[in-house]
Wavefront OBJ file of the C-alpha trace (Angstrom):
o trace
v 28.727 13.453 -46.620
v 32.274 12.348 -45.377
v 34.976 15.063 -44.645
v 38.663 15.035 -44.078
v 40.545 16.908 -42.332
v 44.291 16.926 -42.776
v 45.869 18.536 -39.684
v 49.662 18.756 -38.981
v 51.913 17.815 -35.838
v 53.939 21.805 -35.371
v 55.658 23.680 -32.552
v 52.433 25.024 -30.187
v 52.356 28.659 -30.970
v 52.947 29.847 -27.236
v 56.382 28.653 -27.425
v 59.283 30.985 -28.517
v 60.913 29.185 -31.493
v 64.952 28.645 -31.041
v 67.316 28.517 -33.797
v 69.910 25.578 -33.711
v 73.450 26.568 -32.536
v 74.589 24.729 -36.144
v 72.076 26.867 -38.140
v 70.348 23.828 -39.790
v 66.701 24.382 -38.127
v 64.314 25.073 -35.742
v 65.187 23.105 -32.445
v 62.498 20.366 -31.791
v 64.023 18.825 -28.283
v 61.934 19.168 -25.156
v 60.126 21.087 -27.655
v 55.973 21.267 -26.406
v 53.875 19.931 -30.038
v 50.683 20.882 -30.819
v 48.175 20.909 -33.792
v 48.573 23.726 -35.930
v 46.179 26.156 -35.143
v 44.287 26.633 -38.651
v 43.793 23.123 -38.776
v 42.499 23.029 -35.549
v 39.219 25.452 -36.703
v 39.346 23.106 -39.674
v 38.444 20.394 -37.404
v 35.957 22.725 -35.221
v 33.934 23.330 -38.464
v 33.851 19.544 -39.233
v 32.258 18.475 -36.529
v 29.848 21.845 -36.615
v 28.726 20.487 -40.365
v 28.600 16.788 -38.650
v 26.532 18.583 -35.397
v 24.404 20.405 -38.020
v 23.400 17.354 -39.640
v 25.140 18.164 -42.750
v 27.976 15.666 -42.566
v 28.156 11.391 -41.725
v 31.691 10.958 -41.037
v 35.069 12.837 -40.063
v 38.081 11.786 -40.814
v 41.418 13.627 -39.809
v 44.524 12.516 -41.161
v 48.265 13.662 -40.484
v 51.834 13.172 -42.382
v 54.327 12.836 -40.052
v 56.418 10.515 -37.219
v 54.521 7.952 -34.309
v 54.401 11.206 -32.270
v 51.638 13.004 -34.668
v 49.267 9.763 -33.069
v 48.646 12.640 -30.716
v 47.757 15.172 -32.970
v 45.229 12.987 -34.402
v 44.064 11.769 -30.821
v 43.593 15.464 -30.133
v 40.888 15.652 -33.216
v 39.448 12.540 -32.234
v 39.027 14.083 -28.875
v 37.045 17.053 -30.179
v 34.598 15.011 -31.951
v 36.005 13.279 -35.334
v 35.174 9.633 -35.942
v 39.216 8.388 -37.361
v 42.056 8.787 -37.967
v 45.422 8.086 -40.784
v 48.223 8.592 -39.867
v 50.502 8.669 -42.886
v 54.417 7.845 -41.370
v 56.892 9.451 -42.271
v 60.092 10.997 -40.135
v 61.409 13.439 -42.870
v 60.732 16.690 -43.878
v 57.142 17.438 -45.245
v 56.917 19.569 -48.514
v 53.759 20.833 -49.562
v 53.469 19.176 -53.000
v 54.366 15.968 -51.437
v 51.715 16.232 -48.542
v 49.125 17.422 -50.956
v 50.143 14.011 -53.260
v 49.730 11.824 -50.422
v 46.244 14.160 -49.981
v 45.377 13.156 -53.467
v 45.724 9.355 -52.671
v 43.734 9.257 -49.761
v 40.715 11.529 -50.933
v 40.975 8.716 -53.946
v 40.306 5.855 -51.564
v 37.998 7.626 -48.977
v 36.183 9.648 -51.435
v 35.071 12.671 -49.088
v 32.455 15.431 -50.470
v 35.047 17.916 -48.819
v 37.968 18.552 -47.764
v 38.440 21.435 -45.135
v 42.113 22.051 -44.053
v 44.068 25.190 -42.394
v 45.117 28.243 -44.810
v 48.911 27.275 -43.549
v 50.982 25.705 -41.587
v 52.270 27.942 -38.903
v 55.986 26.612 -38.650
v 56.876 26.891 -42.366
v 53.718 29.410 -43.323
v 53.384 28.043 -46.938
v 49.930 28.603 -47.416
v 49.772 26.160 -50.709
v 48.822 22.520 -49.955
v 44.869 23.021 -49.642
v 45.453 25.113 -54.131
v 48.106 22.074 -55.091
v 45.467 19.227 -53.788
v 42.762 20.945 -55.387
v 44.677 21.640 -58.924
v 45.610 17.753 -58.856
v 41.980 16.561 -57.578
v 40.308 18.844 -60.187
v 37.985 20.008 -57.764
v 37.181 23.713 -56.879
v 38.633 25.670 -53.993
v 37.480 27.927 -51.792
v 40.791 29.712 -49.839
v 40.814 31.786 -46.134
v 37.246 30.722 -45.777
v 35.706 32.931 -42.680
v 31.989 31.140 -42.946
v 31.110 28.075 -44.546
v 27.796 27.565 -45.778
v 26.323 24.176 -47.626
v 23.755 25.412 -50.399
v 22.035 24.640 -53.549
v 23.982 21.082 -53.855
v 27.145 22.771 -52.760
v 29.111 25.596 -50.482
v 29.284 29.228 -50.643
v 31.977 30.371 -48.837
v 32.722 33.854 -47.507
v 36.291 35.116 -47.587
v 38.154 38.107 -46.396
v 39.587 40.131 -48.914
v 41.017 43.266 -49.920
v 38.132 45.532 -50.675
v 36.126 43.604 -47.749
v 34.240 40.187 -48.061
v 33.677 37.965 -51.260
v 31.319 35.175 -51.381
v 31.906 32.313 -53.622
v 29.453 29.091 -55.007
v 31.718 26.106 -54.772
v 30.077 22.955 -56.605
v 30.997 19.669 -54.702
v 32.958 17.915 -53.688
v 34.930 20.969 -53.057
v 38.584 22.134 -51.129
v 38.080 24.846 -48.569
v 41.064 26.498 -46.221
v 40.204 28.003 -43.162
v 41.273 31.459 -41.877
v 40.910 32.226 -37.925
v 37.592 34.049 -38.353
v 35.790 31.126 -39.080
v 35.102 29.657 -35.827
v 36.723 29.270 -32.137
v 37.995 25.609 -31.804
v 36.039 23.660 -28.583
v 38.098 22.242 -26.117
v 37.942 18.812 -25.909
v 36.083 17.104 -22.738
v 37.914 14.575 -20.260
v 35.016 11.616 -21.433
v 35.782 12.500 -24.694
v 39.870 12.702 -24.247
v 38.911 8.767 -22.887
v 36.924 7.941 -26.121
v 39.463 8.818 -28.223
v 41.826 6.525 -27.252
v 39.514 3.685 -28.359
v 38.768 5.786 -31.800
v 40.883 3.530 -34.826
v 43.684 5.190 -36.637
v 44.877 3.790 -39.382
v 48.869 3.497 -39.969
v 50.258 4.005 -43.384
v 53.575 4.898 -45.523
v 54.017 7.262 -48.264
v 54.989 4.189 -50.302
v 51.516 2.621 -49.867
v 50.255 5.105 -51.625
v 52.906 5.773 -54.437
v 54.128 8.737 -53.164
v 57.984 9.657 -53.075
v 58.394 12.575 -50.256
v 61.910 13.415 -50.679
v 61.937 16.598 -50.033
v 62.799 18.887 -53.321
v 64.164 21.882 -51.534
v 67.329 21.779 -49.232
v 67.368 24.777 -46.881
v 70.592 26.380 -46.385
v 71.359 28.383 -43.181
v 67.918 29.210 -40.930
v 68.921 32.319 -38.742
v 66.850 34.558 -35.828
v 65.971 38.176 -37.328
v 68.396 40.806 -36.243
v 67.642 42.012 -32.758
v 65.641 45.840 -33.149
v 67.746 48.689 -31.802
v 66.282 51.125 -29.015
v 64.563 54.298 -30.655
v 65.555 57.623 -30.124
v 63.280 60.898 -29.399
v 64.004 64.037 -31.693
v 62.605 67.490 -30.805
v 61.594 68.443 -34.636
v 60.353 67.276 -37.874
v 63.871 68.567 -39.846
v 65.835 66.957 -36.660
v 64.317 63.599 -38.167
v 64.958 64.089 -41.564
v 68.664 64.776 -40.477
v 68.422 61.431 -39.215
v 66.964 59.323 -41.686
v 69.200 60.788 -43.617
v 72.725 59.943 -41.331
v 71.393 56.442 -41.412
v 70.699 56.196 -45.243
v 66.908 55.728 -45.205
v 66.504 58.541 -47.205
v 68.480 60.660 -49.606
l 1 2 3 4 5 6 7 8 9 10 11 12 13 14 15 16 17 18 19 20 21 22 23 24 25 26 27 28 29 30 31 32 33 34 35 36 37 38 39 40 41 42 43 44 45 46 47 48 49 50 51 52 53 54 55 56 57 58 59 60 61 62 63 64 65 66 67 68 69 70 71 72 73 74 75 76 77 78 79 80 81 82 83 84 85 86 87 88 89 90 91 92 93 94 95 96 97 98 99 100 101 102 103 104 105 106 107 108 109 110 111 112 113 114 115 116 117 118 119 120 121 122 123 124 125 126 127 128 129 130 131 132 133 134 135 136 137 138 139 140 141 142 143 144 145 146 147 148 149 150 151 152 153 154 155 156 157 158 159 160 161 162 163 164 165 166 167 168 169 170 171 172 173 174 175 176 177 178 179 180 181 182 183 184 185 186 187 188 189 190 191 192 193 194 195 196 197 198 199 200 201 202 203 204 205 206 207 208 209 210 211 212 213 214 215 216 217 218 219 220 221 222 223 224 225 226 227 228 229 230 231 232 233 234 235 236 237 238 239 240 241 242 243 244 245 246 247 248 249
């Protein structure tokens, strides 16, 4: 079984995001880039299937500039076989991405596809349902353990009332949620190998794809700063002022 893994070039989540002075975005200068996280224990359950014995091949691919090379290096690093790198400088939207998705899983023809839930630097949490609504195939989403079985995957998901586990028939979308697995760090030896691992460069236009973006976002600001609490002495003291400050009436 082959299995790709799309991962995505974001800010690394120890850094404090800044808002531009113009209001137009996130500032990205002298900015440090990581993989985003989710896609990271994507990759870490890849190469457990491929450790396992369950898998043949790993492929992880990213939309986005040169610079997401090292995004993909990193997942080479850990233990997948190659890379795409799909160029393009603009901004990514999720129907877009999951188009270009489409394309590739087309030409590779993978018996899954295991990505992150979201993307933590826009937190849309909808490529892995759009790729699997145009692909046709079934989807299993915030997957906490992965399981291949009878022909195909059950997958165990946290939800509301506790866990639900669902029989996916393959080939099969799945979206990982943290529980799933703790991402290895990749060795120096096989940081080295990596650099010798192919990665294949592409363009949205190879494969058909316009990704203008559809959306234009207007004014991005920083939430309002909290105000120090106060201590009151009673429970009618409190009501006085939730009451002075509107919150109740």
């Amino acid at each position: 079984m082959k299995i790709l893994v799309p991962v995505k070039r974001v800010v690394d989540y120890n850094v404090k995001v800044r808002v531009k002075s113009d209001n137009t975005g996130v500032e990205l200068s002298n900015v440090k880039m990581s993989m985003n996280p989710f896609d990271e224990i994507a990759v870490e359950e890849a190469i457990r299937l491929k450790e396992a014995g369950n898998a043949d091949e790993i492929i992880v691919v990213s939309i986005g500039p040169k610079a997401a090379t090292e995004t993909l290096r990193t997942g080479l690093a850990m233990g997948a076989d190659r890379g795409i790198l799909v160029d393009y400088d603009g901004e990514t939207e999720p129907l877009a991405v999951a188009k270009v998705l489409k394309a590739i899983v087309d030409d590779e023809q993978p018996g899954l596809v295991l990505l992150g839930k979201q993307a933590i630097d826009d937190d849309c949490s909808q490529t892995g349902q759009m790729l699997a609504q145009l692909l046709g195939w079934a989807q299993g989403t915030f997957a906490s353990k992965v399981e291949l079985a009878d022909g195909g995957f059950h997958v165990t998901r946290e939800i509301d009332g506790g866990l639900e586990t669902i029989k996916l028939a393959a080939p099969a979308i799945v979206t990982t949620d943290l529980r799933l697995n703790e991402p290895r760090y990749a060795s120096l030896p096989n940081i080295m190998k990596a650099k010798r691992k192919p990665i294949d460069e592409k363009t949205p236009g190879d494969y058909g794809v316009d990704m203008a973006p559809r959306l234009t976002t207007l004014k991005v600001e920083e939430p309002p700063k909290r105000e120090a609490g106060i201590k009151v002495e009673s429970v009618a003291e409190l009501v006085g002022k939730l009451k002075e400050k509107g919150a109740i009436a």
